[in-house]
N, C-alpha and C positions, 0 to 999 in steps of 0.2 A: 504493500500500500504506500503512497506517496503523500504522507500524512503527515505535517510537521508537528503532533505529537504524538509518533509512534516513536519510542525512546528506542529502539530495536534496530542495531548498524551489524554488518554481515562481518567475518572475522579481520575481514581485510583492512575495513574502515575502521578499525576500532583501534584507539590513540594510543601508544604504550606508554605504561607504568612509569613516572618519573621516577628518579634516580633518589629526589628528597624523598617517597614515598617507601622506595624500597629500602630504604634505612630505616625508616618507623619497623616496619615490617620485621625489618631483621633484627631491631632490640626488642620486639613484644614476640619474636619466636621462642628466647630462652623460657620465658614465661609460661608457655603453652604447654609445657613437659608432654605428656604423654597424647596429647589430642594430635601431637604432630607423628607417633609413633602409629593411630589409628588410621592417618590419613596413608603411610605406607602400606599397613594392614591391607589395604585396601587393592594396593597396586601388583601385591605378589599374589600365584598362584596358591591356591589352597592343596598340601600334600596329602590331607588326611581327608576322609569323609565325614562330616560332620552330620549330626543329627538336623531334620528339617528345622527341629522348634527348637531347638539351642541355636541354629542357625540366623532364625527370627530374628531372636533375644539380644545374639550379638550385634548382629546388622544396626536392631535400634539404638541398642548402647553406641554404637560406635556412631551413627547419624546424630544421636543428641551431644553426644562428645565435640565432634566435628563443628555442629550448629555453635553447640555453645563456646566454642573456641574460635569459629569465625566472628561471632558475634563481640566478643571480645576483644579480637584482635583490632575491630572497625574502629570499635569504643575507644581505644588505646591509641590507635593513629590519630581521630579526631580530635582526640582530648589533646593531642600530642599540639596539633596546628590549630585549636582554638583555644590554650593555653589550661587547662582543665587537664587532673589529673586523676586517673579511672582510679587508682587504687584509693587515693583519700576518698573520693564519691563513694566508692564502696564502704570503704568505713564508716563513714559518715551516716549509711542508710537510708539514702539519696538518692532518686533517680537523676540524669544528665537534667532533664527537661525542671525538676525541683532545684537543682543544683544553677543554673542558667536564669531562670526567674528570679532566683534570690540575687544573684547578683545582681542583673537589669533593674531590679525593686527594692535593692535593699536601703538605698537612702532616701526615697522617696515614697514608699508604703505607710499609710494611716492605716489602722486597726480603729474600730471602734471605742475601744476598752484606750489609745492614744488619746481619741475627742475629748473622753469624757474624764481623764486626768486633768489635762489643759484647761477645762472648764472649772471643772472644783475648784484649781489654783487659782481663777480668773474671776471668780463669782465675785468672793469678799471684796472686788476694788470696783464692782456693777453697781452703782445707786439707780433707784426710781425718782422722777421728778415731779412733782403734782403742783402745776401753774394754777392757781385760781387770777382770774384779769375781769375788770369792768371792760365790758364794750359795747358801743353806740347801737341801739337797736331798732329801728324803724316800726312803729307804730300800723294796725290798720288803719288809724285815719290821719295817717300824714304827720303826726311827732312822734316825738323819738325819748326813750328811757334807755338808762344804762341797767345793763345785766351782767349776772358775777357769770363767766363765765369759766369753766374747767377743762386744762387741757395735758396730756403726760408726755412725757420722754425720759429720758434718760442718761445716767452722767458717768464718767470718770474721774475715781478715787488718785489725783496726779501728785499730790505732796499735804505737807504742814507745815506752818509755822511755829512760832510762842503759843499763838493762844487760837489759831483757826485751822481745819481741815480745810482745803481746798480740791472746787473739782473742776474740771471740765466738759462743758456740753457746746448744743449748736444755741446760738444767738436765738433762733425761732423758737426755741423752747422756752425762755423764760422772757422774751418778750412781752413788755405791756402787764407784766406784771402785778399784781399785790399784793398775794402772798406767795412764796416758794417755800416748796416743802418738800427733804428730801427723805427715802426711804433706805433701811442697810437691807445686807444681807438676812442680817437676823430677825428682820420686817418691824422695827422701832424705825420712828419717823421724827427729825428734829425740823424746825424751820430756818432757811438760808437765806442768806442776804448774794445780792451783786456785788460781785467783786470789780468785774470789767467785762467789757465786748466790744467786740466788734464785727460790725453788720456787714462788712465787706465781706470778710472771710465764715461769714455765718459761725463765728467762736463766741463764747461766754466762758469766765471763770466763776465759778460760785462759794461762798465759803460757811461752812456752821462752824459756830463756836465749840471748841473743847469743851465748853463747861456746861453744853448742853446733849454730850455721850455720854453713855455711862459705860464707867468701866468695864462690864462685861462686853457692850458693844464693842469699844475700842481693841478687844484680843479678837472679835470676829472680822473686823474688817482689816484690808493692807491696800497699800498703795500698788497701783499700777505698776508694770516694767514697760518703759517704751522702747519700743524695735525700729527699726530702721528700715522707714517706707521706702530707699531710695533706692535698695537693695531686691526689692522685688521682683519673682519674676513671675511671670503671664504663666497659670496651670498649676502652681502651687496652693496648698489647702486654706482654705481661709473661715472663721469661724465669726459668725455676730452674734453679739448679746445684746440683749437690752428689754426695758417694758414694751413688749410688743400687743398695740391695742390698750395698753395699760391693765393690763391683765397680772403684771410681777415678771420676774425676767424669766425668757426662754432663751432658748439657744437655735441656731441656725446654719448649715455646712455649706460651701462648696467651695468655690478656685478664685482665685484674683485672674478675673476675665480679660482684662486690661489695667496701665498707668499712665497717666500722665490726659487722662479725658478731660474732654470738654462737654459740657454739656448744652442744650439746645432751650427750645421753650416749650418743650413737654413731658417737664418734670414734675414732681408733685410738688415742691416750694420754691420758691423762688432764690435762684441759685446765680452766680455771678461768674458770667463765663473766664471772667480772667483766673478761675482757679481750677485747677488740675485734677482731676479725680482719682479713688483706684475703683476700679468698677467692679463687681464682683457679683455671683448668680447665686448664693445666701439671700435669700428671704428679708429682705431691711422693709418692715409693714410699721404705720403709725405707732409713733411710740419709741420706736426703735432711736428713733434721731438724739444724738447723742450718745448715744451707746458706743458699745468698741467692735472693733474690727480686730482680729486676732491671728497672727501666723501661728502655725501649728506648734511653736516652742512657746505659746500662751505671750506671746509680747505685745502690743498694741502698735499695729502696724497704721491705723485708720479711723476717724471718729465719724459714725454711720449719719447719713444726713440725709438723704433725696433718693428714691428709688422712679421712675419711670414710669408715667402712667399714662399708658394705655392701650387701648384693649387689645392690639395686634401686637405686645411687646410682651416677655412675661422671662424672667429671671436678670433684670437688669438694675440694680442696685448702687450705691454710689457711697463713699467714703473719704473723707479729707485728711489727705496723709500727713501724719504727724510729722515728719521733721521736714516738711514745707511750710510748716507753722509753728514749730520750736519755738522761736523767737518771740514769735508773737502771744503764743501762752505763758512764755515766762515775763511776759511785760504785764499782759491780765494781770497773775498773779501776784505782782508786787506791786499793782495801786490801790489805794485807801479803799475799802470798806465799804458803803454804802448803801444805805437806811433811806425810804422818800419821806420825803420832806413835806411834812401839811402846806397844802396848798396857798395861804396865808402868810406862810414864812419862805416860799418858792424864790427860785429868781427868775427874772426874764431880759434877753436882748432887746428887746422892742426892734422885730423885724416882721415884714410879710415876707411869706416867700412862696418858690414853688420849684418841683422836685426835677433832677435833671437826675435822669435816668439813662442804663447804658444804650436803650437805645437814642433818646434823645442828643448825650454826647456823642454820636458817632455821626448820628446826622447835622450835627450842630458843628462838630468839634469843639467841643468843649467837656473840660471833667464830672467827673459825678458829683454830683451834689444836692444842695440847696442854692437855689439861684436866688441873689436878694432884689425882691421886688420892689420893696418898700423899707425906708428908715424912717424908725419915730422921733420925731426930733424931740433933745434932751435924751434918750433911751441911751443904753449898754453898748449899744453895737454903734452910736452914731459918735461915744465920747471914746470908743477904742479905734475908728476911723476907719470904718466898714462904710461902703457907700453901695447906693445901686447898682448892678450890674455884675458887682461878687459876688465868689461862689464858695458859699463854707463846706471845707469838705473834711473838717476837724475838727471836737472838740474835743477839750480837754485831753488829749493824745487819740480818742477815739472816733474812727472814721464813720462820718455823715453822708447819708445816702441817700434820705427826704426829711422831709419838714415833719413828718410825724414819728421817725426816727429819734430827731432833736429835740422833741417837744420834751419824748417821750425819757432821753437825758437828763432835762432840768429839771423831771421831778426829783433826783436826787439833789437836786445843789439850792444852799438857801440865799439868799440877798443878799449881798453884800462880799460873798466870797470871789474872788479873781481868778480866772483860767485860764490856760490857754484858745486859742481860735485861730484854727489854720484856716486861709481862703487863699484865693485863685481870681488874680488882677488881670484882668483883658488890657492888652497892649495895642497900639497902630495896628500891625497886622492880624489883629485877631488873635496872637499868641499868648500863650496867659502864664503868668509866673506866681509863684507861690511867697506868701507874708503870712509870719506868724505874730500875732497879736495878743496885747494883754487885753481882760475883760472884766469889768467888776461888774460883776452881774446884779443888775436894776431890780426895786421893787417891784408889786400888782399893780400899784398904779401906773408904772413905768411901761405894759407891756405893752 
């Protein structure tokens, strides 16, 4: 047949035996001891008459002899040229094919009973986050009442100081704020304060006081280990925790999908494309946000934030890699405290404004911000020499994104306190440069 898979060449076509080959051969001859004395059995005349059924007997002995010493010998050359050695395999208990998977799998195999270590050790440093926030509610007949509203996520146990635990979550979680409440392991709940955020990078630091754990709590929970996002690579295991649905923390499997993503405008939150993602097909559902992202040696590779919604997309998740924002959580964590301030003892800029957004700056050319529409004369912003046409894109070291962003800052600061205020001065050409400014922040009636 003229069948280019019929493996079957006539004697003449058949390629001879290399010379590397025939030296395998002839160091796994000694080995073979007697199977090699059967296969001459073979070639000499028989002097005696043998009985039919001893005849058999011997013929089989000598066929499984023969098999089993070819077979051997195969084992023994291939092991020879794919560096594997038959006699350890033997030892060992091991077939070739058990012996070649382990190696191929043996640095990269999760087990089960792997996940669920790395988890136990990762649990104590998972907080739950329970935001209760006022917000504006529209009326059926056309006004409007504020309602307490309830919303969860999730946080990272990332250090202490003197006298605070500190964590880490995404900025959308405790947004808008009134009370924050956070939850351990051992399901006691203290109440936290803002430490810092920042709405660019969707980060928040949060902190409860020591003297509101108790001692038993403080032996159940431990701080984070962070890993090093930079290091990742595409197909490796990747683990989420967090309150998912606000249900108490679950856990979640699969791979770091991708690094270094961008994300689009059909995400579930609103996400800011200048930052990098690591994408991952782990389950990240409500709730989840703030929570960790874990390579398989339990380290925090990622803080879970935005998964992809919709209905033709399904295992696409999103995380912001921790040491692309190092920096910027340990600057969180080392600003003052922060408690709101009754409204009465508030401060205020006295500005209008309105929000310049990334799409807006791209069509504009111009930064993100607050764009200032209006100065109140006499006001904060008009005796620190803020004029129309600036763009506050900083306060207090923390980056401003819209005017209810900002608002939503001064509830922490009272009258009379001074901060910084970064903006963004339009030049002749359109080009705008950056001035940092002092502010003493105006009374109620100032606003």
């Amino acid at each position: 047949m003229d069948n280019e898979y019929n493996y079957y060449k006539p004697e003449s076509e058949v390629e001879p035996v290399t010379e590397e080959f025939e030296e395998v051969i002839e160091e796994a001859e000694p080995a073979m001891g007697g199977a090699q004395e059967g296969i001459k059995l073979k070639k000499q005349k028989k002097q005696k008459k043998i009985p039919k059924v001893v005849s058999v007997a011997c013929l089989a002995l000598i066929f499984g002899t023969i098999s089993g010493s070819a077979m051997w010998t195969t084992n023994f050359a291939l092991g020879k040229m794919l560096g594997t050695d038959v006699r350890k395999i033997s030892a060992a208990g091991k077939t070739n094919t058990e012996v070649y998977s382990t190696k191929l799998n043996h640095s990269s195999s999760v087990t089960t009973s792997d996940i669920s270590d790395v988890v136990e050790r990762a649990m104590p440093s998972i907080v739950s986050i329970t935001n209760l926030s006022l917000q504006e509610v529209q009326s059926f007949f056309g006004g409007s009442y504020a309602q307490e509203i309830q919303s969860s996520g999730s946080g990272i146990i990332i250090g202490q100081n003197e006298t605070e635990l500190l964590l880490v979550t995404n900025n959308h979680v405790i947004e808008g704020s009134n009370t924050l409440t956070v939850s351990f392991v051992d399901e006691t709940s203290v109440k936290a304060y803002v430490k810092g955020t920042d709405s660019e990078k969707d980060l928040a630091v949060i902190a409860v006081s020591l003297e509101d754990i108790s001692d038993d709590t403080m032996e159940e929970i431990a701080v984070a280990t962070l890993g090093d996002s930079s290091a990742l690579k595409v197909g490796e295991p990747a683990i989420a925790i967090g309150n998912a649905l606000g249900y108490g923390q679950s856990v979640t499997t699969g791979i770091v999908s991708a690094t270094q993503r961008a994300l689009g405008g059909n995400s579930e939150e609103n996400v800011n494309n200048s930052v990098k993602y690591v994408q991952t097909d782990a389950a990240i559902n409500p709730g989840n946000s703030g929570g960790a992202l874990l390579n398989i040696n339990g380290e925090v590779i990622g803080i879970n934030t935005v998964k992809v919604n919709a209905d033709a997309v399904e295992g696409m998740g999103y995380a912001i890699p921790v040491s692309d924002v190092s920096d910027i959580i340990t600057a969180l964590m080392n600003k003052t405290t922060r408690t709101k301030v009754d409204e009465e003892e508030r401060g205020y800029i006295g500005i209008e404004g309105l929000d310049v957004n990334s799409q807006s700056a791209q069509l504009y050319s111009m930064p993100t911000g607050v764009f200032v529409s209006k100065v109140m004369e006499g006001g904060a912003a008009e005796k620190a020499g803020i004029t129309k046409g600036n763009i506050i894109t900083k306060f207090d070291g923390t980056r401003v994104e819209s005017m209810e962003a900002l608002k939503s800052q001064l509830e922490y600061y009272k009258a009379g306190e001074t901060v910084e205020v970064t903006i963004q001065v339009s030049g002749r050409n359109g080009e705008y440069s950056e001035e940092v400014l002092e502010m003493t922040l105006g009374e109620i009636s100032q606003k």
